[in-house]
Phi, psi and omega in degrees: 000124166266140179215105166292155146250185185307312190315310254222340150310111159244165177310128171073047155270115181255129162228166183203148172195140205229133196220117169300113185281091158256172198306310194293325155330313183282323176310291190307324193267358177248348167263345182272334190243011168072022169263141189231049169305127195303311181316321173299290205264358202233165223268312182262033175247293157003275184291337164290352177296166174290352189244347165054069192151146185305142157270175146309162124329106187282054151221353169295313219254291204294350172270005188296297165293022167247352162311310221258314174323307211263354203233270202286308209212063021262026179052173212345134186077307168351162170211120171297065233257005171210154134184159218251130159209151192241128181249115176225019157205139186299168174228139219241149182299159193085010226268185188214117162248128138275132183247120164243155170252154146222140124010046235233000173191152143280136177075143166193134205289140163246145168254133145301140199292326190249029147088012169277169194242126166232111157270105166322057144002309208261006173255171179191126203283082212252153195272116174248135188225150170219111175270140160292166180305337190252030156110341213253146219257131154259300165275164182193145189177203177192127185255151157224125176257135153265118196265152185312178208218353173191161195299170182238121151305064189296007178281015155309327221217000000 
């Protein structure tokens, strides 16, 4: 576990983390957020699917970066407050995904709920990309983090 603060972030700073996808995973996570769509769990709905065989959860794939938020990049302290993600190829049980972050801006303009623009120094803007064991981008997107403000003693955790 790492805990950045803003000071200690640069522009093409990378963390990654890499999670072997199994069939009991998709249970769980389809029993933690209720969705049980035949396509996730059941073997001949599946196999009659377009993909011809149960997928993933595309927010299965996509929490890895709530991982990478919270562990790595900026980590401890942190507060996670957006991201955009695009799923653009299934993920099937058995698949080895890595989700990496880089880094691509510091600071960033907020609109406010009562529609002014504030530029957010304390954020950071990150490029989220997540490859299968063969290379191929399943997932792709962009997180904003608010990084700690002051360092995490992660040997608590």
């Amino acid at each position: 576990m790492n805990s950045f603060t803003l000071d200690e972030i640069y522009v093409g700073q990378k963390a990654s983390v890499t999670k072997t996808i199994t069939r009991g995973d998709i249970y769980a996570f389809a029993g933690l957020v209720d969705d049980y769509s035949p396509v996730h769990i059941d073997k001949a709905f599946g196999e009659q699917s377009p993909f011809g065989r149960c997928i993933a959860h595309g927010f299965l794939s996509g929490a890895l970066f709530s991982t990478l938020a919270g562990n790595y990049l900026p980590g401890a302290g942190s507060l996670y407050v957006r991201q955009s993600l695009n799923f653009l190829r299934p993920v099937y049980a058995g698949d080895t995904i890595t989700a990496t972050f880089e880094v691509v801006k510091k600071g960033e303009e907020v609109t406010k709920p009562d529609g002014t623009v504030k530029f957010s120094p304390g954020r950071i803007v990150m490029k989220a990309t997540a490859v299968n064991q063969r290379g191929e981008v399943v997932v792709e997107g962009e997180a904003c983090s608010m990084a700690a403000r002051e360092k995490v003693d992660c040997s608590r955790f």
